[in-house]
LUMPAVO-946228 format. One record per residue (C-alpha): residue in three letters; chain; residue number from 1; z, y, x. Coordinates in Angstrom, 3 decimals. Last residue first. Layout:
<pts>
@res ALA&chain A&n NUM&z Z&y Y&x X
...
</pts>
This chain:
<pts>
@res UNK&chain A&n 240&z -82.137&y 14.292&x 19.385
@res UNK&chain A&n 239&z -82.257&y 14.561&x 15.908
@res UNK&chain A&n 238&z -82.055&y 18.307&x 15.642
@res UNK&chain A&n 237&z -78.462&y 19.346&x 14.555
@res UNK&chain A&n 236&z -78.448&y 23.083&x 13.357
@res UNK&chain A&n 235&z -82.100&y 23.935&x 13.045
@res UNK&chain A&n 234&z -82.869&y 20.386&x 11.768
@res UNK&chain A&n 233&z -80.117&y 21.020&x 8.727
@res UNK&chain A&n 232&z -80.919&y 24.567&x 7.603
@res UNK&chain A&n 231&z -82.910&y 23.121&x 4.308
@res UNK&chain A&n 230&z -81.302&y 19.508&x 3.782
@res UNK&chain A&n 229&z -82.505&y 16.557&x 5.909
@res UNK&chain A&n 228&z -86.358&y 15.741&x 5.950
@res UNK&chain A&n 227&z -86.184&y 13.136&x 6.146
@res UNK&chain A&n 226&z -84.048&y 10.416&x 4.182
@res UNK&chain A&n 225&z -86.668&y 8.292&x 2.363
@res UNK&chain A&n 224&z -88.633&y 7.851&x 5.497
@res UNK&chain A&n 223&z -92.373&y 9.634&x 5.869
@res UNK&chain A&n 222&z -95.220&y 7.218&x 5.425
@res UNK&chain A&n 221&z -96.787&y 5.604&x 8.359
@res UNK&chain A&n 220&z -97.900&y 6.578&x 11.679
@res UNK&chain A&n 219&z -98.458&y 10.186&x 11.831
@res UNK&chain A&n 218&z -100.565&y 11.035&x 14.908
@res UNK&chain A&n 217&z -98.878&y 14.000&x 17.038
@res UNK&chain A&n 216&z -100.790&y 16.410&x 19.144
@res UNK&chain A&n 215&z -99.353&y 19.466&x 21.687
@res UNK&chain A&n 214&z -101.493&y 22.017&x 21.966
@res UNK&chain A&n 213&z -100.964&y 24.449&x 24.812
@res UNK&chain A&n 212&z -101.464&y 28.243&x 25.650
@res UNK&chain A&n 211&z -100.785&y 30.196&x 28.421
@res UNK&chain A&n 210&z -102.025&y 33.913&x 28.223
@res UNK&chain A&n 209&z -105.113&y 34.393&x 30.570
@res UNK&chain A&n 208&z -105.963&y 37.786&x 28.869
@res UNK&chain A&n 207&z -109.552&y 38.481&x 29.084
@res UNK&chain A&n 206&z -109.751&y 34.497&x 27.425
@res UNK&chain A&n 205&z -106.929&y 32.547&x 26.241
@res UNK&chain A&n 204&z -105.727&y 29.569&x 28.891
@res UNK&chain A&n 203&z -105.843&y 26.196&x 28.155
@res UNK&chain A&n 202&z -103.537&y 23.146&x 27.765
@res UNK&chain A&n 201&z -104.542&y 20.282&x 25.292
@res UNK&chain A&n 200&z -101.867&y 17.337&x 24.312
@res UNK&chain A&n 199&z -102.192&y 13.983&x 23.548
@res UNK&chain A&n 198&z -101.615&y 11.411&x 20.756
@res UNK&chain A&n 197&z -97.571&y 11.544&x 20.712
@res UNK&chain A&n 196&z -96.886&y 9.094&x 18.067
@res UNK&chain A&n 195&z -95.079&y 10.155&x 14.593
@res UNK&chain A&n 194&z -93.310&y 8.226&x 12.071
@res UNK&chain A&n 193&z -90.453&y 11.033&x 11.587
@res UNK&chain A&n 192&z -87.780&y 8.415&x 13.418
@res UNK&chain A&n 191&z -89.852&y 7.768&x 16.117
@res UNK&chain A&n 190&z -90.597&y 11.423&x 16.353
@res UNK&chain A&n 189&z -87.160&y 12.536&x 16.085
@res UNK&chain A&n 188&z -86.312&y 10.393&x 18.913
@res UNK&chain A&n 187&z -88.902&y 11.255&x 21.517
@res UNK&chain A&n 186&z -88.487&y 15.080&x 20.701
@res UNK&chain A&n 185&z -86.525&y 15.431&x 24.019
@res UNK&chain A&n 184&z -89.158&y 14.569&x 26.039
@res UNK&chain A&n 183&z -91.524&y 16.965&x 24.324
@res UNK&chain A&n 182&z -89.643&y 19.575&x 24.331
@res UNK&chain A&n 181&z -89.446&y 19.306&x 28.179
@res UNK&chain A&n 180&z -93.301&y 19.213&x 28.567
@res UNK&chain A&n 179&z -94.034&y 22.148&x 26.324
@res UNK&chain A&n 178&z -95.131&y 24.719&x 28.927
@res UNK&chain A&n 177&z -95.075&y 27.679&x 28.124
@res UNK&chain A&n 176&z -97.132&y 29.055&x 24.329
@res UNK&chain A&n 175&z -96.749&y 26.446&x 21.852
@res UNK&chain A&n 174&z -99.205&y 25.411&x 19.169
@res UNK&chain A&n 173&z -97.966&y 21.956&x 17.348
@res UNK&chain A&n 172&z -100.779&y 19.955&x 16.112
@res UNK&chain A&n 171&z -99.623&y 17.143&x 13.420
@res UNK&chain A&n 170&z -102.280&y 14.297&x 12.593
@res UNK&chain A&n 169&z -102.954&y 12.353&x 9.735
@res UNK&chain A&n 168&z -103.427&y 8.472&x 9.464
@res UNK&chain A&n 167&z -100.541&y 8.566&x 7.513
@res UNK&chain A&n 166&z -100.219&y 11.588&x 5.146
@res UNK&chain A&n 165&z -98.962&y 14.451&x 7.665
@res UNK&chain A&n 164&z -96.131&y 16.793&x 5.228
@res UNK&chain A&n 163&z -93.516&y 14.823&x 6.425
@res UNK&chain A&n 162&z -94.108&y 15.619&x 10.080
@res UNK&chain A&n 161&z -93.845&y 19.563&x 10.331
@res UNK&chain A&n 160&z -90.029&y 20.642&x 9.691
@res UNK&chain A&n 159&z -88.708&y 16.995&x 10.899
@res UNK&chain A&n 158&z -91.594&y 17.006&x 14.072
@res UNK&chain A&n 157&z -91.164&y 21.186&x 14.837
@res UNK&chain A&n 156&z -87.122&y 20.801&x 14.882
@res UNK&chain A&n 155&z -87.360&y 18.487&x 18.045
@res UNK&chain A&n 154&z -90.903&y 20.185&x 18.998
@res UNK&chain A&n 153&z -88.435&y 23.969&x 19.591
@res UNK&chain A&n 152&z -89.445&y 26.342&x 16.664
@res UNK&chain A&n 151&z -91.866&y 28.312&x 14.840
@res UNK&chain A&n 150&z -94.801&y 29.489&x 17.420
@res UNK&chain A&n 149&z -97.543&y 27.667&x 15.501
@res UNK&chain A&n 148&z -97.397&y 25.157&x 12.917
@res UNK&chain A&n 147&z -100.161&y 22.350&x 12.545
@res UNK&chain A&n 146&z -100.204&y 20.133&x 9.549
@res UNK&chain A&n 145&z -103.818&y 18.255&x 9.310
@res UNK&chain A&n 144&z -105.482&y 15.237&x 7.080
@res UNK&chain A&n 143&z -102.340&y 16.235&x 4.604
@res UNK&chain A&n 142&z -99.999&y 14.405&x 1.868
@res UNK&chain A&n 141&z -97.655&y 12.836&x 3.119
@res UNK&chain A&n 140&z -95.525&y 15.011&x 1.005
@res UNK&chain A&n 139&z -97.057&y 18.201&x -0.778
@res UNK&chain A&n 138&z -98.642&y 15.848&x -3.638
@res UNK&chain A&n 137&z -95.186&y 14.787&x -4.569
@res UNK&chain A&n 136&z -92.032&y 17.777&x -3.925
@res UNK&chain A&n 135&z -89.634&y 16.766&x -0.907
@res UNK&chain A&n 134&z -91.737&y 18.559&x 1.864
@res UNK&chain A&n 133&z -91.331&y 22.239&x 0.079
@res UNK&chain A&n 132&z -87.405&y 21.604&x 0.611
@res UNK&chain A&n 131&z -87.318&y 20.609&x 4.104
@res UNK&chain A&n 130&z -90.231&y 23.245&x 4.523
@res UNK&chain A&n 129&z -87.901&y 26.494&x 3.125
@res UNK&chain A&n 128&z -89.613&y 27.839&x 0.309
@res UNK&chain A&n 127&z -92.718&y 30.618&x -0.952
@res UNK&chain A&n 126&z -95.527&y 28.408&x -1.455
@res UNK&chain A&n 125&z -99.477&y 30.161&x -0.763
@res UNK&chain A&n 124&z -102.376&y 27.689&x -1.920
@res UNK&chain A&n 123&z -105.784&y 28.289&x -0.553
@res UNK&chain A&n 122&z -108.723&y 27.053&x -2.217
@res UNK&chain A&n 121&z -111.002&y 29.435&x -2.607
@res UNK&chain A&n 120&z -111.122&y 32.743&x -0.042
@res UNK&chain A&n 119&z -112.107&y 36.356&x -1.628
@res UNK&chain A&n 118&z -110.993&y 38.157&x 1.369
@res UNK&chain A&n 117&z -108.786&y 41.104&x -0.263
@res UNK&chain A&n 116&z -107.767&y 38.334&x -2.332
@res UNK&chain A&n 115&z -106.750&y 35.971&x 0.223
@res UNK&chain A&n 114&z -105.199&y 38.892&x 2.178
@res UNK&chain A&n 113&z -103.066&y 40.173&x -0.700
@res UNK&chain A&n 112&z -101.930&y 36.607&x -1.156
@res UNK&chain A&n 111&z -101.119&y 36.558&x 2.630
@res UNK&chain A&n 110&z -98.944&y 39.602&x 1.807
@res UNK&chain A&n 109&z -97.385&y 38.330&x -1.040
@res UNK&chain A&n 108&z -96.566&y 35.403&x 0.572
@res UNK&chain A&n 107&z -94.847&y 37.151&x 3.499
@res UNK&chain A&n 106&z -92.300&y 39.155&x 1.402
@res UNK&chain A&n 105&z -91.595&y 35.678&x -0.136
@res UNK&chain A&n 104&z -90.177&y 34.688&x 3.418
@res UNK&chain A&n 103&z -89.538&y 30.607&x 3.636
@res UNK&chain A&n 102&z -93.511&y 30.154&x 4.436
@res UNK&chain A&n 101&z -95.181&y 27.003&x 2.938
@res UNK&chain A&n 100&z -99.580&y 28.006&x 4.030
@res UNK&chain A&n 99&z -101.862&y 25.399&x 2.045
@res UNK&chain A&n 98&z -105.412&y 25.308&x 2.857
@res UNK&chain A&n 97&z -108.065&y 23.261&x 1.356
@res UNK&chain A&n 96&z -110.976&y 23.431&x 4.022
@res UNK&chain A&n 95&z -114.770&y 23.803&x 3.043
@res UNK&chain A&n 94&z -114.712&y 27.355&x 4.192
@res UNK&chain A&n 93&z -114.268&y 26.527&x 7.969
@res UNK&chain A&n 92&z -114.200&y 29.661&x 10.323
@res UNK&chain A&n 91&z -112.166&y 31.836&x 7.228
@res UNK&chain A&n 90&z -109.779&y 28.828&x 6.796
@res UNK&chain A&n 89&z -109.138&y 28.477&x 10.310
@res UNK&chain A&n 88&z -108.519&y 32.348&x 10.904
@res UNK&chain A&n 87&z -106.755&y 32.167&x 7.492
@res UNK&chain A&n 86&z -104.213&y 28.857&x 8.883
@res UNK&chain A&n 85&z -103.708&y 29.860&x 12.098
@res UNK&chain A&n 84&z -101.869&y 32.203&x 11.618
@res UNK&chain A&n 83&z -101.073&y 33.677&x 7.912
@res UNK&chain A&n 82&z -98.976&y 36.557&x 8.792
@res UNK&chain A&n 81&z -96.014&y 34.136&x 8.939
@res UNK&chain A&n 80&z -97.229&y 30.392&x 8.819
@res UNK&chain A&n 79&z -94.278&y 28.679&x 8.686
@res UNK&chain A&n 78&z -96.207&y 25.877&x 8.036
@res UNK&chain A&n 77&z -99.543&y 25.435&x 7.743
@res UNK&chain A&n 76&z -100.886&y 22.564&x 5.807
@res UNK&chain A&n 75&z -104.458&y 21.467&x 6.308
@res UNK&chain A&n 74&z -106.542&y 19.375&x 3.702
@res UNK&chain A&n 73&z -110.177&y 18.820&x 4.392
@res UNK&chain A&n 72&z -110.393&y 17.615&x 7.757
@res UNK&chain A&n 71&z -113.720&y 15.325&x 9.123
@res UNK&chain A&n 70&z -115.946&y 18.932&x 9.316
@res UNK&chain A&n 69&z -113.134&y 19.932&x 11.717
@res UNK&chain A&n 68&z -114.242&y 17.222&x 14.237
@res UNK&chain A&n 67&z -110.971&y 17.982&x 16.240
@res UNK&chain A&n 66&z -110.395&y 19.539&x 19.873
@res UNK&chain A&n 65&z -111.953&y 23.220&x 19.934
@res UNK&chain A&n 64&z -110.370&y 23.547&x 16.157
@res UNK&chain A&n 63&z -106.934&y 24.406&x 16.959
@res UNK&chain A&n 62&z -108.839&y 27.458&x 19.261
@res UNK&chain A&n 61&z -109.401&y 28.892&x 15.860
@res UNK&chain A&n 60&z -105.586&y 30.491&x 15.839
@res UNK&chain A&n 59&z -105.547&y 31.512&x 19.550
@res UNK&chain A&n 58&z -109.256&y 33.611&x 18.483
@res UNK&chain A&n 57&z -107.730&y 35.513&x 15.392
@res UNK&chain A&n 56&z -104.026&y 36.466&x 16.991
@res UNK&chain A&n 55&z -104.489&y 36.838&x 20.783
@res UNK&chain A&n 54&z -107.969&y 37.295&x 20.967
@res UNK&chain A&n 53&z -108.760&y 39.444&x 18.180
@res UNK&chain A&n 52&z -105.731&y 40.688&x 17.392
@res UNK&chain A&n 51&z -105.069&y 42.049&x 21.283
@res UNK&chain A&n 50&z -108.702&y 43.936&x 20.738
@res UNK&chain A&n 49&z -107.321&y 45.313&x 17.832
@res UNK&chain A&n 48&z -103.980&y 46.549&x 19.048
@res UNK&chain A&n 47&z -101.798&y 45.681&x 16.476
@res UNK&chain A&n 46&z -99.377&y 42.931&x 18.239
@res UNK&chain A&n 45&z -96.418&y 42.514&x 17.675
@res UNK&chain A&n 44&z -96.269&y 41.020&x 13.660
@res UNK&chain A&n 43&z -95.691&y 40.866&x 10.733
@res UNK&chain A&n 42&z -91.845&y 43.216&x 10.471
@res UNK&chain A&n 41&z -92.851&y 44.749&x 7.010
@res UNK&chain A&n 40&z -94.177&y 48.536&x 5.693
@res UNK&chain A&n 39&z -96.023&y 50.055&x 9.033
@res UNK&chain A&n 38&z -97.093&y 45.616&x 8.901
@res UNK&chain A&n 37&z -98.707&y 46.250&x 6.134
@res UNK&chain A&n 36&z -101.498&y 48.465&x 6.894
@res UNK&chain A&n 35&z -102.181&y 46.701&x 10.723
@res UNK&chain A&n 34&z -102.486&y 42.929&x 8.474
@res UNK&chain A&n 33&z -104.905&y 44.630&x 6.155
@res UNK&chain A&n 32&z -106.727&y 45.786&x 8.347
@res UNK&chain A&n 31&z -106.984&y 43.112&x 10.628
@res UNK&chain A&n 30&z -107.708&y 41.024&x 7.378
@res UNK&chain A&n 29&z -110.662&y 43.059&x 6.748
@res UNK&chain A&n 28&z -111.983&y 42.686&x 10.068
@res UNK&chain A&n 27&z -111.694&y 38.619&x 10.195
@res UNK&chain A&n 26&z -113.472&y 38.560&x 6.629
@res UNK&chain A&n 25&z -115.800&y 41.142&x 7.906
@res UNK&chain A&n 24&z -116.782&y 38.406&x 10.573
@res UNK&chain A&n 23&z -117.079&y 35.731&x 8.158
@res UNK&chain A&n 22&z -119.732&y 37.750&x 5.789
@res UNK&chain A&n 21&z -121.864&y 38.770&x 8.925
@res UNK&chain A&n 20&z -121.708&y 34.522&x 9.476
@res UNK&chain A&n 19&z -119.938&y 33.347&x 12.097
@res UNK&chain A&n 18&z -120.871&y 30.709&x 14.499
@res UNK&chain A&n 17&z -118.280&y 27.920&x 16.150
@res UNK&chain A&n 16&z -120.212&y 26.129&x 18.133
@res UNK&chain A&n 15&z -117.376&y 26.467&x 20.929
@res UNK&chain A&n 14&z -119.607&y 28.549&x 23.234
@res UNK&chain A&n 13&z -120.475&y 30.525&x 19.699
@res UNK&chain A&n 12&z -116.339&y 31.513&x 19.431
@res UNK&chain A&n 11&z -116.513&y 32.967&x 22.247
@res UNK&chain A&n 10&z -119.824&y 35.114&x 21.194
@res UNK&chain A&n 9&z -118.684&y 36.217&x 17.614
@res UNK&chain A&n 8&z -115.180&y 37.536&x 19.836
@res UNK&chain A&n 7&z -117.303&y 39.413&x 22.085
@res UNK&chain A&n 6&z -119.346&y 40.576&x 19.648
@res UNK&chain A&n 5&z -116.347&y 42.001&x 17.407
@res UNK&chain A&n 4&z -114.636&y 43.570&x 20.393
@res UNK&chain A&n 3&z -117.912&y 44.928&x 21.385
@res UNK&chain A&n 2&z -119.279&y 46.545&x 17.865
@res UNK&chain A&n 1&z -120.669&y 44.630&x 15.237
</pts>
């Protein structure tokens, strides 16, 4: 390992979080893979590998800091993009059944490329919008853990995000700023989605001190008959 890789192995050990050799040339392979495609496709920023590491691979796992991971076995991931956090999660915590809905098919391929590339089980890729994806039986309330990061404002996030939770499940939103005023004016649409604001975790990455917050949502009971609305719907009118 060289010093962006121990330094990463090492954070990750303060959260008992240890990686295997294999693990941690799963996370260099898919930095690899992610830098080679993105000269062909709009993935992502950020290329420089230390940046990856931290602000990509590291932001991804920090999900797990706050939940008994070994208690989740399904986690949806929506709108997942270049596949974060669901294959930093999925490479920390094999056991997982992972299922990434992403409305680009340009993106699938690539995270089926990566999945390959890193021989991981269990991890289902669906090309769709999530209002649709959330209508089909065994996708809807269906999950121990939906979490999206960085996809839209917590109003959108709940309708997008909510339906997939079974009951009993939890939603984790990732945000960067400070969420408190999306949060406010999500009161509605979570009511309405079956969710209960649980908590929320703020923290700061490491080297780089980027903000970072979790917000937490426990779904309640099963998702209504009428949500989500029809794909492009929440974007235009959130339930406010």
């Amino acid at each position: 390992m060289d010093s962006i890789q121990t330094q990463f192995h090492d954070l990750l050990s303060k959260q008992n979080i240890v990686l295997s050799p294999e693990q941690m040339q799963q996370f260099e392979t898919y930095y690899e893979e992610l830098v080679s495609w993105n000269e062909k496709m709009n993935l992502t920023g950020i290329t420089e590998r230390d940046q990856v590491y931290i602000k990509h691979f590291y932001d991804s796992v920090t999900l797990s800091f706050y939940l008994k991971m070994d208690q989740i076995h399904s986690l949806a991931d929506i709108g997942s993009g270049a596949g974060f956090p669901g294959i930093p999660l999925k490479i920390c915590f094999p056991h997982l059944k992972l299922t990434i809905v992403d409305s680009l098919n340009k993106r699938i391929l690539f995270l089926q490329n990566v999945a390959d590339k890193l021989g991981l089980k269990d991890v289902e890729l669906l090309h769709g919008r999530a209002e649709d994806m959330a209508r089909n039986e065994g996708l809807r309330d269906s999950f121990d853990l939906v979490t999206a990061r960085a996809v839209a404002r917590m109003a959108v996030l709940n309708e997008f995000c909510l339906p997939f939770a079974k009951p009993g499940g939890t939603f984790a939103a990732m945000k960067g700023s400070d969420p408190a005023e999306e949060v406010r004016e999500s009161a509605k649409s979570l009511s309405e989605l079956r969710g209960k604001l649980k908590d929320s975790h703020h923290f700061s990455l490491p080297m780089e001190n980027s903000e970072r917050h979790i917000i937490w949502v426990s779904k309640t009971g099963p998702t209504p008959k009428k949500y989500p609305r029809k794909a492009g719907t929440p974007l235009k009118s959130p339930i406010l």
